[in-house]
mmCIF file of the N, C-alpha and C atoms, coordinates in Angstrom:
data_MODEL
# 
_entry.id   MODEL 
# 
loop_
_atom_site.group_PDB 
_atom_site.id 
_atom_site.type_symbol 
_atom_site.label_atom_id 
_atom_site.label_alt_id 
_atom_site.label_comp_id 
_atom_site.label_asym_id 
_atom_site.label_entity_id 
_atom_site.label_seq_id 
_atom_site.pdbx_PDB_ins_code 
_atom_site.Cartn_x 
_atom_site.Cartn_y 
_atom_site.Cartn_z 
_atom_site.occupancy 
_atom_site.B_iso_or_equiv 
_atom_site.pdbx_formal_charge 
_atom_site.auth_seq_id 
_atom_site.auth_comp_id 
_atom_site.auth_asym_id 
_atom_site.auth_atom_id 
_atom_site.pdbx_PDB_model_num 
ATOM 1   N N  . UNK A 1 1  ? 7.210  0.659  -59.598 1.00 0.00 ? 1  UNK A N  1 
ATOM 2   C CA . UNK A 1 1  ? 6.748  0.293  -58.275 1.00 0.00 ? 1  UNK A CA 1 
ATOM 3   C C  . UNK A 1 1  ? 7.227  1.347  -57.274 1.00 0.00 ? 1  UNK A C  1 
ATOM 4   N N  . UNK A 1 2  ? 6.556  2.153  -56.649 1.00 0.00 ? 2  UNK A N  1 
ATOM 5   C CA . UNK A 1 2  ? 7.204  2.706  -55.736 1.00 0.00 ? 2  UNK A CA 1 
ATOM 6   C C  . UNK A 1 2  ? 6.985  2.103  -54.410 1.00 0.00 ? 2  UNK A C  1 
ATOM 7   N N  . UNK A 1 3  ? 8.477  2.705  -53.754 1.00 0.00 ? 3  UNK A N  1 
ATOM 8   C CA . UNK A 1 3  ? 9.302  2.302  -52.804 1.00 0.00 ? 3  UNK A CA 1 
ATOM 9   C C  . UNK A 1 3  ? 8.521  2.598  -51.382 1.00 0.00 ? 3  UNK A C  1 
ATOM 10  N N  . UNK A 1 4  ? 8.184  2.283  -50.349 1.00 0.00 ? 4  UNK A N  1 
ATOM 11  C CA . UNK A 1 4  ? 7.582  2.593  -49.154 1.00 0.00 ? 4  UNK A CA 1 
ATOM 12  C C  . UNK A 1 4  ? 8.892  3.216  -48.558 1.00 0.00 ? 4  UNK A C  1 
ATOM 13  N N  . UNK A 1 5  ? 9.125  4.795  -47.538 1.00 0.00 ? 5  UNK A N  1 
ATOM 14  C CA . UNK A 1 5  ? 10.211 4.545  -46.573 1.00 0.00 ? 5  UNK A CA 1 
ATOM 15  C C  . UNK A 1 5  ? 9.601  4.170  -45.274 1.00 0.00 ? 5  UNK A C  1 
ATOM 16  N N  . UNK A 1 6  ? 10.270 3.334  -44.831 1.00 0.00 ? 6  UNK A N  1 
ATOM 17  C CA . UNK A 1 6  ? 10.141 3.144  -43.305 1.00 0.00 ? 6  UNK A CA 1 
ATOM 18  C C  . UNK A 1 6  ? 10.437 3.919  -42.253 1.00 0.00 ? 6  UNK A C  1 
ATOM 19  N N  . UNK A 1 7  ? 9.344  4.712  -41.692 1.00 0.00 ? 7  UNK A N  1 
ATOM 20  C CA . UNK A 1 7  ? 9.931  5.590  -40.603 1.00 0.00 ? 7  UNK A CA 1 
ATOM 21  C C  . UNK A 1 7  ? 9.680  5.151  -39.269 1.00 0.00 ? 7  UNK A C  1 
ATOM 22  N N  . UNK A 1 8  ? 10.678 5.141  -38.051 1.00 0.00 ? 8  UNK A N  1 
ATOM 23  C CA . UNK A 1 8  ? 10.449 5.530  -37.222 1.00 0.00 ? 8  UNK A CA 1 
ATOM 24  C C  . UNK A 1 8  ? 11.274 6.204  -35.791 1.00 0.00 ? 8  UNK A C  1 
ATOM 25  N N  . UNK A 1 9  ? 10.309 5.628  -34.964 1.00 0.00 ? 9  UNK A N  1 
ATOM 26  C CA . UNK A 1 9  ? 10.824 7.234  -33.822 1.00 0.00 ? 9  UNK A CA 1 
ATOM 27  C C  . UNK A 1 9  ? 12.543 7.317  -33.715 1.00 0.00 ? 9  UNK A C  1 
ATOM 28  N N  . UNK A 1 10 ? 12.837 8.720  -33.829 1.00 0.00 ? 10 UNK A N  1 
ATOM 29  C CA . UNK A 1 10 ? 14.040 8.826  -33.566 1.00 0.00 ? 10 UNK A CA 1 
ATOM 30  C C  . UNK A 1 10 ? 14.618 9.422  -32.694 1.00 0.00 ? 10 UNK A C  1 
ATOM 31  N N  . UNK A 1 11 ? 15.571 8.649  -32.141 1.00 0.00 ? 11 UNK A N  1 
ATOM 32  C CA . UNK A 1 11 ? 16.630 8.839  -30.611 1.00 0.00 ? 11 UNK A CA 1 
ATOM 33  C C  . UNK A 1 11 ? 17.332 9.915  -30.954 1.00 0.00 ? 11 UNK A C  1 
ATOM 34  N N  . UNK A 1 12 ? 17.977 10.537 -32.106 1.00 0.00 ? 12 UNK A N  1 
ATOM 35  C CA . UNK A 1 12 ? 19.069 11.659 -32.452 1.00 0.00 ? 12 UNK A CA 1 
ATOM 36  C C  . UNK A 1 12 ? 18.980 12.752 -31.625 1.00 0.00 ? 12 UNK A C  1 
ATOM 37  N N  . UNK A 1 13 ? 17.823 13.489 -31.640 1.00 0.00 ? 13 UNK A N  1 
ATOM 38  C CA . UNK A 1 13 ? 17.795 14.396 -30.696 1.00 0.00 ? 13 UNK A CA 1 
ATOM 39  C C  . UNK A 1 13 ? 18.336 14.331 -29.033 1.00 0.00 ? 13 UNK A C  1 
ATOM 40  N N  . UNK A 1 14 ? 17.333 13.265 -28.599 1.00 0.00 ? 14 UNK A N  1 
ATOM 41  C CA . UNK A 1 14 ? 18.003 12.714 -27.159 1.00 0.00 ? 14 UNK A CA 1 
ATOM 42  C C  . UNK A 1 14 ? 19.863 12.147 -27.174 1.00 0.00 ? 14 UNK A C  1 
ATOM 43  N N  . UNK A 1 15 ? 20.446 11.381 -28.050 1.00 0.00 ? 15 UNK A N  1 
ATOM 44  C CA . UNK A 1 15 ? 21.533 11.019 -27.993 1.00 0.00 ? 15 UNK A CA 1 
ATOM 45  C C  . UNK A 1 15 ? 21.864 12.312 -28.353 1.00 0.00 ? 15 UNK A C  1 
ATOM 46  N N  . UNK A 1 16 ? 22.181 13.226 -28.643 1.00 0.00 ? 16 UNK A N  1 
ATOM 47  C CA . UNK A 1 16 ? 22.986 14.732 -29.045 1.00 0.00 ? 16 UNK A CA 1 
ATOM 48  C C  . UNK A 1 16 ? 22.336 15.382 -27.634 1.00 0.00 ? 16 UNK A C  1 
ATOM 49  N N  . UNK A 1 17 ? 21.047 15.521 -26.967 1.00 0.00 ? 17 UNK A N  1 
ATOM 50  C CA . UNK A 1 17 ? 21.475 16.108 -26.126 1.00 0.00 ? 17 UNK A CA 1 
ATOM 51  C C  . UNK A 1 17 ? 22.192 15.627 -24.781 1.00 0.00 ? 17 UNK A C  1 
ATOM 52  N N  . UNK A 1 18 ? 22.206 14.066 -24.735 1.00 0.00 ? 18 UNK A N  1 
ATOM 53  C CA . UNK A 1 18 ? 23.036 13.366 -24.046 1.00 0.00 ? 18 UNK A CA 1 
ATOM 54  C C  . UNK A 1 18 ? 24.170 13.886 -23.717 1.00 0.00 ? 18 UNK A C  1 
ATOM 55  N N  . UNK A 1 19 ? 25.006 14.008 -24.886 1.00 0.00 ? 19 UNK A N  1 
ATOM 56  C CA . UNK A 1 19 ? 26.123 14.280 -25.424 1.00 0.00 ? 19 UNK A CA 1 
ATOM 57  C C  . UNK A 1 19 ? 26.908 15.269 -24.970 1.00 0.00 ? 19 UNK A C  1 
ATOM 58  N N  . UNK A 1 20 ? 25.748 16.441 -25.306 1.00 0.00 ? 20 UNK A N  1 
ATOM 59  C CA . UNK A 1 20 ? 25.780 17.871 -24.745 1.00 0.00 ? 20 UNK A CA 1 
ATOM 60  C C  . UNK A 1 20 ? 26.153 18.179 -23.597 1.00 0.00 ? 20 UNK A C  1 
ATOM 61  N N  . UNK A 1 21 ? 25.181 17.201 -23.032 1.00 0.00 ? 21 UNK A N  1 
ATOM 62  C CA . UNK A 1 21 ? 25.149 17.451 -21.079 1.00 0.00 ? 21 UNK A CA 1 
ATOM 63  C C  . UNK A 1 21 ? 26.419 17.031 -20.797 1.00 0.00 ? 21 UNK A C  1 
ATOM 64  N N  . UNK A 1 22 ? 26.865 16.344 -21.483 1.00 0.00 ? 22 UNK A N  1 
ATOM 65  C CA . UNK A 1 22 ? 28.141 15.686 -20.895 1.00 0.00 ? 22 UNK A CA 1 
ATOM 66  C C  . UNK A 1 22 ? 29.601 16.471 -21.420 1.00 0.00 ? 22 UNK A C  1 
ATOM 67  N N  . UNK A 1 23 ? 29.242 16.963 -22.375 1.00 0.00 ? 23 UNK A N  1 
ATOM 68  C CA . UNK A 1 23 ? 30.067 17.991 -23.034 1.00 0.00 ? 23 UNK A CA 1 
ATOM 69  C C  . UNK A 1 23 ? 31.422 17.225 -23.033 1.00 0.00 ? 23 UNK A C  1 
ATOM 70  N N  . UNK A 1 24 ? 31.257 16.291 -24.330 1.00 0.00 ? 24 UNK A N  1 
ATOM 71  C CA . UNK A 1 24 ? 32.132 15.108 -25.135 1.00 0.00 ? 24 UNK A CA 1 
ATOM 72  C C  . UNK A 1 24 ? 31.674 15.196 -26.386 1.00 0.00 ? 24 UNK A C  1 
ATOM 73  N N  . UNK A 1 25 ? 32.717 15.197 -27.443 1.00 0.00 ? 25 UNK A N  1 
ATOM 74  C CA . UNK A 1 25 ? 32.176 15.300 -28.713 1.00 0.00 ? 25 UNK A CA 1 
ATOM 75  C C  . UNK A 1 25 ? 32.249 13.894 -29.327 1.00 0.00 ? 25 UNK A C  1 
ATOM 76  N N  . UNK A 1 26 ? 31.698 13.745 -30.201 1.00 0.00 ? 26 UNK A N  1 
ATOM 77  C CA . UNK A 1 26 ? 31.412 12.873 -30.982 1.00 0.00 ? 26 UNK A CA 1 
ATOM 78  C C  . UNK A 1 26 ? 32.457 11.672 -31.446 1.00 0.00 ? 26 UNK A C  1 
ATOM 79  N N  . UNK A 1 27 ? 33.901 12.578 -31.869 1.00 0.00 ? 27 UNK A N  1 
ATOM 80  C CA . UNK A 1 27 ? 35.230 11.435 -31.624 1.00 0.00 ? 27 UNK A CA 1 
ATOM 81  C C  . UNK A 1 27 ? 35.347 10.669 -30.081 1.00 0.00 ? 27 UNK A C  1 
ATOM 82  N N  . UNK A 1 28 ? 35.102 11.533 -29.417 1.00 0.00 ? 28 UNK A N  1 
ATOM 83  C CA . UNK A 1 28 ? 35.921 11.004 -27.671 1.00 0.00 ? 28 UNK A CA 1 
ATOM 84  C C  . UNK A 1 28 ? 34.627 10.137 -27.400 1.00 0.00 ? 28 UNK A C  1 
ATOM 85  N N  . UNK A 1 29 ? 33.759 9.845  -28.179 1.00 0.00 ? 29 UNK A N  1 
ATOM 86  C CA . UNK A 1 29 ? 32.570 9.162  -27.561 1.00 0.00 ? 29 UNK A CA 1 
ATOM 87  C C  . UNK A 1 29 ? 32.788 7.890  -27.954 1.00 0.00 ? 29 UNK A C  1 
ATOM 88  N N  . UNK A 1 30 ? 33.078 8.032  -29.411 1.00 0.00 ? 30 UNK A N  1 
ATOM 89  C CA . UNK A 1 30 ? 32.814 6.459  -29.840 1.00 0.00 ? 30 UNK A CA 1 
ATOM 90  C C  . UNK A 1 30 ? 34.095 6.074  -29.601 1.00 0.00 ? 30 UNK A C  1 
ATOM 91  N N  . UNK A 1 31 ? 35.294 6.813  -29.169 1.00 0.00 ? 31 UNK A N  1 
ATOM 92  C CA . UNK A 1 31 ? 36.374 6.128  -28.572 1.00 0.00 ? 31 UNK A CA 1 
ATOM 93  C C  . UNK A 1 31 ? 36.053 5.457  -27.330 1.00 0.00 ? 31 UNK A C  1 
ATOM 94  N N  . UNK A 1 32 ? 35.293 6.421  -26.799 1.00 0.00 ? 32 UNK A N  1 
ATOM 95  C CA . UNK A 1 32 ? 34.891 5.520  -25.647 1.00 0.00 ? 32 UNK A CA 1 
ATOM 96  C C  . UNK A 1 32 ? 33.743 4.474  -25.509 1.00 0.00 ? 32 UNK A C  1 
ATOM 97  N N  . UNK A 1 33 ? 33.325 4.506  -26.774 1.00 0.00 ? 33 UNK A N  1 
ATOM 98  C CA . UNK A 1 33 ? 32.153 3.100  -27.103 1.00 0.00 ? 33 UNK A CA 1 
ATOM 99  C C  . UNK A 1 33 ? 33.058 2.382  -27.572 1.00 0.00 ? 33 UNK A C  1 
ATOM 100 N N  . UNK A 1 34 ? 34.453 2.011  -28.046 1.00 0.00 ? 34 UNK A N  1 
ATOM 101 C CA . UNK A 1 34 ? 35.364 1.285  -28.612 1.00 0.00 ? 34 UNK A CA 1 
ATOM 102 C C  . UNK A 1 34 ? 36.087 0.658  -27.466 1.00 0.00 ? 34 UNK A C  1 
ATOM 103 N N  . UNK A 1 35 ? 36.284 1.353  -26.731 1.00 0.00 ? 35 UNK A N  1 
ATOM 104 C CA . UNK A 1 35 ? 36.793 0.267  -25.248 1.00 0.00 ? 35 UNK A CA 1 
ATOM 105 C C  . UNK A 1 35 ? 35.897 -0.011 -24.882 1.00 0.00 ? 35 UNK A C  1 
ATOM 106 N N  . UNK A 1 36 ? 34.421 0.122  -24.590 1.00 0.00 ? 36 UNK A N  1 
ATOM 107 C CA . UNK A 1 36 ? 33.407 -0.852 -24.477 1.00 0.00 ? 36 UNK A CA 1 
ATOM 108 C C  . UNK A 1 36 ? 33.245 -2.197 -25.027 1.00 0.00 ? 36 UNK A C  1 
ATOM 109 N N  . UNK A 1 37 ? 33.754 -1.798 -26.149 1.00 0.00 ? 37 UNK A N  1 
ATOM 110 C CA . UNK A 1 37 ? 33.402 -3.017 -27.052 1.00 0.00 ? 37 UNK A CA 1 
ATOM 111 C C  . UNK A 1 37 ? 32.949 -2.729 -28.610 1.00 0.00 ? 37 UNK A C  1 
ATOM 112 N N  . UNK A 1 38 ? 31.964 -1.508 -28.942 1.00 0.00 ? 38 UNK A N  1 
ATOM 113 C CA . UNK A 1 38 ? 31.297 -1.378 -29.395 1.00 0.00 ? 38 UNK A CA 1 
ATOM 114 C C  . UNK A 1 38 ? 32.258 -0.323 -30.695 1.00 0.00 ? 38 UNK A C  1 
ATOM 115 N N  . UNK A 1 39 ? 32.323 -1.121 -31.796 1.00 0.00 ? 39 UNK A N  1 
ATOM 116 C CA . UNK A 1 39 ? 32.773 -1.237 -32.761 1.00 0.00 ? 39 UNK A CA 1 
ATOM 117 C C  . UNK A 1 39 ? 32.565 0.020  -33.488 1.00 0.00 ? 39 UNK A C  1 
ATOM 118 N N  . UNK A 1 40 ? 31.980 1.347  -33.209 1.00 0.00 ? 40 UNK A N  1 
ATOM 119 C CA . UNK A 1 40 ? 31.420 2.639  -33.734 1.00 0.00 ? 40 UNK A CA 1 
ATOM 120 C C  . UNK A 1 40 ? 32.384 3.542  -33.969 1.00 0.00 ? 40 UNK A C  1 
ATOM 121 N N  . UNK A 1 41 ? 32.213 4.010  -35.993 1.00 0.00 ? 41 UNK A N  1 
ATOM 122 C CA . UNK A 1 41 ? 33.541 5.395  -36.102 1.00 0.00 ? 41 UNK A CA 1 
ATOM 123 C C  . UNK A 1 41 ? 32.049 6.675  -35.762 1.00 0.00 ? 41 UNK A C  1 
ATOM 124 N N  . UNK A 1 42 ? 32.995 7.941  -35.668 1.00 0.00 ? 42 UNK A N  1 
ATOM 125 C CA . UNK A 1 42 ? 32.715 8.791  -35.897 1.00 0.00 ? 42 UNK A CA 1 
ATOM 126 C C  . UNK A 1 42 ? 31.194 9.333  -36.925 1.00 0.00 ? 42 UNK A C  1 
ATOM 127 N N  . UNK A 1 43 ? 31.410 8.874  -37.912 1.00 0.00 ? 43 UNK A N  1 
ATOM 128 C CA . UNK A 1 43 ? 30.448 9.027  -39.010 1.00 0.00 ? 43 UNK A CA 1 
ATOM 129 C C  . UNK A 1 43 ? 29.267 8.443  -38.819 1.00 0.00 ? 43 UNK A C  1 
ATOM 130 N N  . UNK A 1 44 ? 29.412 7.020  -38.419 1.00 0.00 ? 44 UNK A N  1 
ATOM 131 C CA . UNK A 1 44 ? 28.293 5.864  -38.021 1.00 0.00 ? 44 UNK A CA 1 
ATOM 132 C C  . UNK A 1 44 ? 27.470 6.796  -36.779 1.00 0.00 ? 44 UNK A C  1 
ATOM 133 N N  . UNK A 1 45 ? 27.924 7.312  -35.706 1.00 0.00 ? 45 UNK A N  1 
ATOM 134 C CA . UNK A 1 45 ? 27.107 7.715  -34.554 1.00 0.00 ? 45 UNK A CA 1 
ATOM 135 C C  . UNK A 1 45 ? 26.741 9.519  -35.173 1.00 0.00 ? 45 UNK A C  1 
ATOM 136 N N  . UNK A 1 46 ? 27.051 9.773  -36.203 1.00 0.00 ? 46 UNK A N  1 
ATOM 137 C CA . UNK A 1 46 ? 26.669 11.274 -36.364 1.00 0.00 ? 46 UNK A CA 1 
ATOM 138 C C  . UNK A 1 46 ? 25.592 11.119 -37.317 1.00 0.00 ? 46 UNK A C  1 
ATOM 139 N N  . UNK A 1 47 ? 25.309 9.700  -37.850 1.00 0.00 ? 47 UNK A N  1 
ATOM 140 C CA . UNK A 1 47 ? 23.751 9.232  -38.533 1.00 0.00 ? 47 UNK A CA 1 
ATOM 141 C C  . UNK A 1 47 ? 23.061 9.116  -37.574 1.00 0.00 ? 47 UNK A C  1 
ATOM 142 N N  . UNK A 1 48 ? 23.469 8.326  -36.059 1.00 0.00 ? 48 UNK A N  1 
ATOM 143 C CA . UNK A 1 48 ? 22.415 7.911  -35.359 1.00 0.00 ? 48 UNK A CA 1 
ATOM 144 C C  . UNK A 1 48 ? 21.868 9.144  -34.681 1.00 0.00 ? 48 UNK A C  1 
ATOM 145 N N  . UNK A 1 49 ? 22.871 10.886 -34.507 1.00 0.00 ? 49 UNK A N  1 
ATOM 146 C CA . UNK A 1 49 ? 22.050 11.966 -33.984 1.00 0.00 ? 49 UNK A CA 1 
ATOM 147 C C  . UNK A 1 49 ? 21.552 12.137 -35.308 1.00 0.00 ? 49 UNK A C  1 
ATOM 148 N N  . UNK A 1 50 ? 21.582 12.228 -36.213 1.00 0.00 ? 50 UNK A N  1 
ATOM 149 C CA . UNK A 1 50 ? 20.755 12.802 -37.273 1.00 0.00 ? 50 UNK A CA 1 
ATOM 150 C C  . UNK A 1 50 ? 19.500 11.885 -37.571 1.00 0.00 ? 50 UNK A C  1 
ATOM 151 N N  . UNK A 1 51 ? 19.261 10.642 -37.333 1.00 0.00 ? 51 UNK A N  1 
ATOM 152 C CA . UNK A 1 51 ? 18.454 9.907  -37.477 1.00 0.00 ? 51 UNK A CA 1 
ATOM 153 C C  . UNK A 1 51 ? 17.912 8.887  -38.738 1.00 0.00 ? 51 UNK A C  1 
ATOM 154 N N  . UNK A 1 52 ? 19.162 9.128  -39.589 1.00 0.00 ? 52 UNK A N  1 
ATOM 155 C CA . UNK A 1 52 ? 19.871 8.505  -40.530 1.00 0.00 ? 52 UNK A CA 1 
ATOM 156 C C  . UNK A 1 52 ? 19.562 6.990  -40.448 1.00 0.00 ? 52 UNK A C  1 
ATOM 157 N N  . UNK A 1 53 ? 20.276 6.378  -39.159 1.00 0.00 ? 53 UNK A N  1 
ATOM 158 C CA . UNK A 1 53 ? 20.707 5.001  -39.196 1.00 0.00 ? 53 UNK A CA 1 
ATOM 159 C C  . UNK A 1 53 ? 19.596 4.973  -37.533 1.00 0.00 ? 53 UNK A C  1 
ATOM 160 N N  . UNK A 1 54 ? 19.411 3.750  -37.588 1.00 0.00 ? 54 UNK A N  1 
ATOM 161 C CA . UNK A 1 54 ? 18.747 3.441  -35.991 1.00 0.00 ? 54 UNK A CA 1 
ATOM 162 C C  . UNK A 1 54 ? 20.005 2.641  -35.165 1.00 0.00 ? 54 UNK A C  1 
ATOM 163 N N  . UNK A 1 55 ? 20.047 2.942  -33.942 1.00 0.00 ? 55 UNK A N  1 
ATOM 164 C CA . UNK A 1 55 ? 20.836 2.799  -33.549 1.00 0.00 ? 55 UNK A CA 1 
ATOM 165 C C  . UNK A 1 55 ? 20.859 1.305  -32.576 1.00 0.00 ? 55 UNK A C  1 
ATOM 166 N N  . UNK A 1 56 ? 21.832 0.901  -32.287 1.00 0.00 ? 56 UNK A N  1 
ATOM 167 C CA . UNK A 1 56 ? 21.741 -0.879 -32.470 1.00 0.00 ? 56 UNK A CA 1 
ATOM 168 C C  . UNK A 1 56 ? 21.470 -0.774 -30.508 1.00 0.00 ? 56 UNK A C  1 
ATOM 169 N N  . UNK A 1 57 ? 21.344 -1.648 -30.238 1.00 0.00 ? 57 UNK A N  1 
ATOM 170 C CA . UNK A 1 57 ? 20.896 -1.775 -28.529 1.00 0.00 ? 57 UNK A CA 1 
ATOM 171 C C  . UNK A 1 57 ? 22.334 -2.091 -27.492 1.00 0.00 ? 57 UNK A C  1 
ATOM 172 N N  . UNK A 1 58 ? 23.148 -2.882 -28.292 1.00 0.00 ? 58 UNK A N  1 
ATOM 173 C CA . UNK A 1 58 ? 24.619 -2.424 -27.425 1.00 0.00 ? 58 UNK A CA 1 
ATOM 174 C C  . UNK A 1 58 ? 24.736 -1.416 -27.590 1.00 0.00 ? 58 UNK A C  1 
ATOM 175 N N  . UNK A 1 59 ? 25.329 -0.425 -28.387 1.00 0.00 ? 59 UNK A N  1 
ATOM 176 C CA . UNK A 1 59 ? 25.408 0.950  -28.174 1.00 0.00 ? 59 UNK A CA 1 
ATOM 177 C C  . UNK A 1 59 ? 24.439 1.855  -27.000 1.00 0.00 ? 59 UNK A C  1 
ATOM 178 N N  . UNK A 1 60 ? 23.292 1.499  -27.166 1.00 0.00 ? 60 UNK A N  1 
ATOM 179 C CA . UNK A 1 60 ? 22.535 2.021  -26.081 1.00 0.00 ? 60 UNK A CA 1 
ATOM 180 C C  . UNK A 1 60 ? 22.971 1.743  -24.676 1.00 0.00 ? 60 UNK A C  1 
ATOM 181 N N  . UNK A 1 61 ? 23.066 0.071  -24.428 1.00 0.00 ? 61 UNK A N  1 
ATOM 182 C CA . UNK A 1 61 ? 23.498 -0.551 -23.387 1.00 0.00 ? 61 UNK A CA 1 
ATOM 183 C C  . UNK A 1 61 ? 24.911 0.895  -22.951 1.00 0.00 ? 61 UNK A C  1 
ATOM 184 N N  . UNK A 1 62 ? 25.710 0.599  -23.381 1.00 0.00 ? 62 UNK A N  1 
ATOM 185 C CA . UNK A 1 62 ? 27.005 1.125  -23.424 1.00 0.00 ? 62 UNK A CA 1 
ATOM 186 C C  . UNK A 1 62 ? 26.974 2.510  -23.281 1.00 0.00 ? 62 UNK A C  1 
ATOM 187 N N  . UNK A 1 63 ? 26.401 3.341  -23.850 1.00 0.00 ? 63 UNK A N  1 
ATOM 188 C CA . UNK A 1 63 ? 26.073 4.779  -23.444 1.00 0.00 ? 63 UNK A CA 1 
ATOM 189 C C  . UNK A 1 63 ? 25.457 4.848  -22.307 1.00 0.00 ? 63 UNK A C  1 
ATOM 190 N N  . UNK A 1 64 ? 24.343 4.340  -21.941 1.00 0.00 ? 64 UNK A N  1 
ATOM 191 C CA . UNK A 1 64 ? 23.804 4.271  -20.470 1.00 0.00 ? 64 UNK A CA 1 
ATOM 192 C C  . UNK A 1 64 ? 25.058 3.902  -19.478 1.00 0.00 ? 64 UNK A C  1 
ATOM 193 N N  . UNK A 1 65 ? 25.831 3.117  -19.808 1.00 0.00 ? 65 UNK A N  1 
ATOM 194 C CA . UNK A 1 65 ? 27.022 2.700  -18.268 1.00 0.00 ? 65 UNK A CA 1 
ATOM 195 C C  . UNK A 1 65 ? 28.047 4.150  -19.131 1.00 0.00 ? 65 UNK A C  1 
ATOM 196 N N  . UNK A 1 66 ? 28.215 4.608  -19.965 1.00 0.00 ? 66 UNK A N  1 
ATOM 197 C CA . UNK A 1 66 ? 28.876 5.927  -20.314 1.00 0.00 ? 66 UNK A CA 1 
ATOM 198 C C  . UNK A 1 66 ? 28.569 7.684  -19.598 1.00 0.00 ? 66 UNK A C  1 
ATOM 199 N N  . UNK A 1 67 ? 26.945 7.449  -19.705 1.00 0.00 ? 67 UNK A N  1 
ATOM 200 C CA . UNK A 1 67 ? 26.460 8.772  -18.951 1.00 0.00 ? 67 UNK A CA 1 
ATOM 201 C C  . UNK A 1 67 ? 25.633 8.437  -17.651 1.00 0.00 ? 67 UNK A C  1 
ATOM 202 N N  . UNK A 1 68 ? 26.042 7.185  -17.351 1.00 0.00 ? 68 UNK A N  1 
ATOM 203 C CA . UNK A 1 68 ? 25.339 6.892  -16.039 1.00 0.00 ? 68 UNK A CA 1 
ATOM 204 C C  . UNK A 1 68 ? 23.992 7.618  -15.790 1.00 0.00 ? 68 UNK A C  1 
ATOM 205 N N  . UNK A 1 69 ? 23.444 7.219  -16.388 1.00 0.00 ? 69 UNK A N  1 
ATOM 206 C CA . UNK A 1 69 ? 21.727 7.616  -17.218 1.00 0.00 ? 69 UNK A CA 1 
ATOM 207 C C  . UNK A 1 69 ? 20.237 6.423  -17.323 1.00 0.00 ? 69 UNK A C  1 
ATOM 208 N N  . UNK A 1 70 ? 19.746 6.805  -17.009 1.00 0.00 ? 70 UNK A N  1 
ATOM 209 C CA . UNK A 1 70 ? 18.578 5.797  -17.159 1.00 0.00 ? 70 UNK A CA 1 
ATOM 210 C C  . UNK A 1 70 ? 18.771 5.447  -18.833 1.00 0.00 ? 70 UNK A C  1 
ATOM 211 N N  . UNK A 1 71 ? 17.638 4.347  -18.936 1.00 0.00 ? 71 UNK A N  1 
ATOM 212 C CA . UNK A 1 71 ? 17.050 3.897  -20.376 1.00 0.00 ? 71 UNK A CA 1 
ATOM 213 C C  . UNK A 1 71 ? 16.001 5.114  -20.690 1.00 0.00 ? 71 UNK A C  1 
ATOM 214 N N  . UNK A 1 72 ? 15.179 5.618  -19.791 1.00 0.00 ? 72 UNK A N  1 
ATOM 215 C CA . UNK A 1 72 ? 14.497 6.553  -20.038 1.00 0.00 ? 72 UNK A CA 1 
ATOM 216 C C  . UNK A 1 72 ? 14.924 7.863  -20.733 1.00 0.00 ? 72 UNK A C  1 
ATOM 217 N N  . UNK A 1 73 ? 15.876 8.111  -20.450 1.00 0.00 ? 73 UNK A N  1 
ATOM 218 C CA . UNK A 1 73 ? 16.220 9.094  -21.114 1.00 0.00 ? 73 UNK A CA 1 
ATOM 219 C C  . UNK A 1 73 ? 16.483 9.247  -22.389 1.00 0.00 ? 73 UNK A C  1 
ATOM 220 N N  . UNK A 1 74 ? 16.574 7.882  -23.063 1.00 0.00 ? 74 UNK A N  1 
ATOM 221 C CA . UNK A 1 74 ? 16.924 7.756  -24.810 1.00 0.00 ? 74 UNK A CA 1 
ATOM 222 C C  . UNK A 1 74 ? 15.428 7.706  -25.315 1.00 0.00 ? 74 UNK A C  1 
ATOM 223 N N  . UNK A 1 75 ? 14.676 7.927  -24.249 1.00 0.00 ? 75 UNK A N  1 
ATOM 224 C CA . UNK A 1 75 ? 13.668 7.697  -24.878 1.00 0.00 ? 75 UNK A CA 1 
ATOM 225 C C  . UNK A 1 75 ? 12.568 8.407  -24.700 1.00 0.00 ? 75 UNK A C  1 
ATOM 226 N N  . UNK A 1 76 ? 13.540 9.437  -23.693 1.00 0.00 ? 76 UNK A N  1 
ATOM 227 C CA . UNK A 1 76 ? 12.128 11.402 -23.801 1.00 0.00 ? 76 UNK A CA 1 
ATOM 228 C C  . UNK A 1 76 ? 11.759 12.029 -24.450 1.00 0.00 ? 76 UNK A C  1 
ATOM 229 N N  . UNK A 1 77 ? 10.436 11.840 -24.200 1.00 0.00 ? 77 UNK A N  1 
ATOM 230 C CA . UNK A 1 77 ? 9.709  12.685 -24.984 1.00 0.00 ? 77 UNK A CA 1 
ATOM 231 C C  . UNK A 1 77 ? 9.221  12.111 -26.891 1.00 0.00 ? 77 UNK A C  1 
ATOM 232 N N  . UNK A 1 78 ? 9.487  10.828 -26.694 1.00 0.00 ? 78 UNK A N  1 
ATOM 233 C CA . UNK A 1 78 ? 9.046  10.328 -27.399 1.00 0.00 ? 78 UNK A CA 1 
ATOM 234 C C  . UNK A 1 78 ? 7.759  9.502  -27.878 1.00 0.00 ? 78 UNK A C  1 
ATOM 235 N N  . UNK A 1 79 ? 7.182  9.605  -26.845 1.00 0.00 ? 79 UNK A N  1 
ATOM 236 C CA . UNK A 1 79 ? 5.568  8.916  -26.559 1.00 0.00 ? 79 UNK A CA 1 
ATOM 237 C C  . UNK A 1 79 ? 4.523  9.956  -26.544 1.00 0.00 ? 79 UNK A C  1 
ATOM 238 N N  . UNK A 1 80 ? 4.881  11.136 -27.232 1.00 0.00 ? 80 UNK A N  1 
ATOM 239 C CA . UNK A 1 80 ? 4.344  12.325 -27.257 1.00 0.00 ? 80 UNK A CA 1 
ATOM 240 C C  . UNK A 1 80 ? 3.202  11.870 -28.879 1.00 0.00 ? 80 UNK A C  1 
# 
């Protein structure tokens, strides 16, 4: 039987260049998604720039009050 994969649109690009702009790496981030609340190591958020894993909607929530950023922006250039 073969397997279907499920694809779809992915945020990785936009969350890495988030990231960028803010020029915070990837440890100091999800440390700072961890005093949010938001339960994320290192490894877990370097699937969600690669596009690996989809990324859960608290985390989103939480990065938006992190880069004081619209919702729009996780989501440029994706309706292309």
């Amino acid at each position: 039987m073969e397997q279907k994969i499920r694809c779809d649109l992915n945020l990785g690009d936009n969350l890495r260049r988030l990231r960028d702009a803010h020029k915070i790496s990837q440890e100091k981030l999800c440390a700072e998604l961890q005093r949010c609340g938001c339960d994320i190591g290192r490894s877990t958020y370097a699937k969600y720039e690669a596009g690996e894993l989809n990324v859960r909607a608290s985390v989103i929530v939480n990065l938006r009050r992190i880069y004081n950023c619209s919702y729009d922006d996780f989501f440029e250039g994706l309706d292309k």
